[in-house]
N, C-alpha and C positions, 0 to 999 in steps of 0.2 A: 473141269474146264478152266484154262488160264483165266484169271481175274482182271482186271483193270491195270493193276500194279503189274504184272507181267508183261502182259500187252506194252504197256506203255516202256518196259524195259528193253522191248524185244524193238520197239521202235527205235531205240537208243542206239542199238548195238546197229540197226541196219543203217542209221545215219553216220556211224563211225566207217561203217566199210564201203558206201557206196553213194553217199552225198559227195556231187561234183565231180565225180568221175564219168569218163565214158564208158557204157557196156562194149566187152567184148563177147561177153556168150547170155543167150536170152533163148530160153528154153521152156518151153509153156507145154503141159503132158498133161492137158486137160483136152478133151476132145473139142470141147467150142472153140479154144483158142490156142488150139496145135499151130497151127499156120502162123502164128503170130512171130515178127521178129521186132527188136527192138535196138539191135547193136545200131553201133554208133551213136546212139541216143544217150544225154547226160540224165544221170537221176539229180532231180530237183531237192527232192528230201523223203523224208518219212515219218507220218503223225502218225500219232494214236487218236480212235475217239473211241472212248467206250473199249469194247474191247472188238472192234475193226480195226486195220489199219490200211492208211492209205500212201500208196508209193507213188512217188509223182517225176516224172519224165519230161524233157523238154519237149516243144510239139503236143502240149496240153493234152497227156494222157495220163492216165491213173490207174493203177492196180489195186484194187480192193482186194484184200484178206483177211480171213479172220480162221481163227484157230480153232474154233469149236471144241471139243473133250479133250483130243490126241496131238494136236497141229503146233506144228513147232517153228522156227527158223534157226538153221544151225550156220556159224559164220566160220570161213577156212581161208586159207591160202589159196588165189587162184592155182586152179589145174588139180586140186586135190582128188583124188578118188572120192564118189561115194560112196556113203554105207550100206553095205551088204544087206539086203533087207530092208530099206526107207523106200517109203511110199510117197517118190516124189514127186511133186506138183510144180513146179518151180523151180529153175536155175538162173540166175542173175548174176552175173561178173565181168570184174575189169580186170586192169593188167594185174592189180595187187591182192584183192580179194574174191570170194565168192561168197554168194548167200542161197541154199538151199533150201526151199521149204516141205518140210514132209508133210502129210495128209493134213494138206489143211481143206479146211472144213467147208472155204469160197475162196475162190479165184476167179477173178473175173475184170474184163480190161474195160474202163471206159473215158470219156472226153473228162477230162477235169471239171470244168464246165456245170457237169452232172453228179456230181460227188453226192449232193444234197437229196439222188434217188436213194442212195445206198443209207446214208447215214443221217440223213435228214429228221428222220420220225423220231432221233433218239434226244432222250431230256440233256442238261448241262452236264458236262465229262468231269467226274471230280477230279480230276489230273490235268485239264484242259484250261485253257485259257477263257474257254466261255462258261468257269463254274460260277454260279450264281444262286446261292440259298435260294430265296426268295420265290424263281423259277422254279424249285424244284419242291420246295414246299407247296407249289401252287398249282401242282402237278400232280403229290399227293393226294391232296385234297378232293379232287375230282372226283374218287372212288372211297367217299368215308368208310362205307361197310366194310370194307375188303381189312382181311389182316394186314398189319404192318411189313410180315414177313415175308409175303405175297408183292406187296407194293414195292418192296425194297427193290426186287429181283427184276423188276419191269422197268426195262431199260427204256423205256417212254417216261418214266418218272425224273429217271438220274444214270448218268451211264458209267459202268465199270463195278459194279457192285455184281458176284457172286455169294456163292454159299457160304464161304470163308467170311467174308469181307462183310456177308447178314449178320451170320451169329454173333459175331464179336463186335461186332458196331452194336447191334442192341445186347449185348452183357455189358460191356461198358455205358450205355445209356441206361442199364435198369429198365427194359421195355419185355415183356413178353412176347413173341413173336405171333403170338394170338391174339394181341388185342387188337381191337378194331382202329384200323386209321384215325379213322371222326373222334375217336377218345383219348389217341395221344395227346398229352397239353403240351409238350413243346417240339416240335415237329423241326422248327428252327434248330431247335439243340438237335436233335438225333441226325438230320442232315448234315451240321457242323462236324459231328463227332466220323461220319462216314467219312467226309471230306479229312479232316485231322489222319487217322486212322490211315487213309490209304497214301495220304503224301509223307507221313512219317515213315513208310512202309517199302515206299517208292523204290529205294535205294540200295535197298537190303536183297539178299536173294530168298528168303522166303516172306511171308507175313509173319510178325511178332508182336503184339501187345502188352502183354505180361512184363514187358523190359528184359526178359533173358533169353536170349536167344540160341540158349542150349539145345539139344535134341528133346524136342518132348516135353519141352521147356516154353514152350514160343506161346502157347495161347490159351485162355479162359476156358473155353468152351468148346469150340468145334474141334470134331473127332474125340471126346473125350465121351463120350456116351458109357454111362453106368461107372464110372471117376466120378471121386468126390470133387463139390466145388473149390477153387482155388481161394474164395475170399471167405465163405461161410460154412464148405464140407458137406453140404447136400450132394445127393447123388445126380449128375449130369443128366438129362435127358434126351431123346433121339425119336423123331417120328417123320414122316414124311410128310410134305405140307403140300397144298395147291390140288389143281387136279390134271389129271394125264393129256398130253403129253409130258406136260411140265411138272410134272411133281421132281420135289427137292428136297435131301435132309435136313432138317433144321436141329440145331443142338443148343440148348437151352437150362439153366437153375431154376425151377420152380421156383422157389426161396426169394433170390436177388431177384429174378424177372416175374413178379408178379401180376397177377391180372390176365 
């Protein structure tokens, strides 16, 4: 599933093609909101929060989407063909661009007004302008028992953090992703490091922490299951954490992350 850092890049790209222009083609291939048109309409802009994002229209409308495992937005030259095979939800364009979204995951139209049903529940965006440690440490806390690797992933806590953006925030924090919330002692740090972690990251087109952003090169831990560790050469670890629906791999150093 895109991450935070994706998401929020994918916003980037849809504010270079289609802030301040007017739609010429508004194509919605969702059955709720087939009937919808929106040409002539300017787009406002396009945030990320978490990993939703919100497209905004003058006439105080909003598109919420979000990507889910597979969902993408691809950006072209008005009038381009699509691709042979995209499963698409989504056609937006003016005279100069278009923006196609394939299988995304939610589409759905509402008042701006209302933005706060859709994305309301979710904790501070570490990308966002409303990130705030403090909040989101206090958000933690609510659920001591719970593992911290668990906590991470619940976007009521702190939003934009996936699997990726878990394991590597706690190998660079030195956290086990087993231990118990209530027992982390700096909950402050390991939030900072999440927040560090995904704004360095931002930029980039993959995640990288390690500093080298070679192939296979990019990260400590995750995906690296039964690979030695990068700082001490213990053998990487790999289990599934949470419970179903939600279970998640989590990749992990005995060794560095201990407890």
């Amino acid at each position: 599933m895109p991450e935070g850092d994706a998401v929020w890049r994918a916003a980037v790209r849809l504010r270079e093609a289609l802030d301040d222009r007017e739609l010429t083609r508004s194509d919605f291939r969702v059955p709720r909101f087939a009937t919808a048109d929106l040409r002539g309409r300017r787009v406002l802009t396009t945030v990320s929060r978490g990993k939703n994002l919100l497209t905004r229209f003058e006439g105080g409308a909003t598109l919420h989407t979000h990507l889910r495992m597979e969902g993408r937005w691809r950006i072209s030259k008005a009038g381009a063909p699509l691709r042979r095979g995209d499963v698409v939800r989504v056609v937006l364009a003016n005279t100069v661009w278009q923006a196609v979204g394939v299988k995304l995951g939610v589409v759905e139209l509402l008042p701006t007004s209302r933005e706060d049903e859709v994305v309301g529940h979710l904790g501070p965006d570490l990308l966002g302008p409303d990130w705030n440690t403090e909040t989101a440490v206090a958000n933690l806390r609510r659920e001591p028992g719970r593992t911290i690797g668990e906590a991470l992933l619940d976007q009521r806590n702190l939003a934009g953090i996936g699997t990726i953006w878990r394991a590597e925030t706690l190998f660079v924090a030195r956290v086990s992703p087993w231990r118990r919330t209530g027992d982390v002692a700096d909950l402050a740090g390991l939030a900072e490091t999440a927040h560090r972690l995904l704004d360095a990251g931002k930029d980039e087109h993959g995640p990288v922490t390690t500093g080298d952003p070679r192939p296979g090169r990019g990260l400590f831990v995750y995906g690296r299951a039964h690979q030695p560790c990068r700082v001490c050469g213990t053998i990487i670890e790999r289990e599934e954490m949470g419970s179903q629906p939600q279970q998640r791999l989590i990749y992990w150093c005995p060794r560095c992350q201990r407890g």
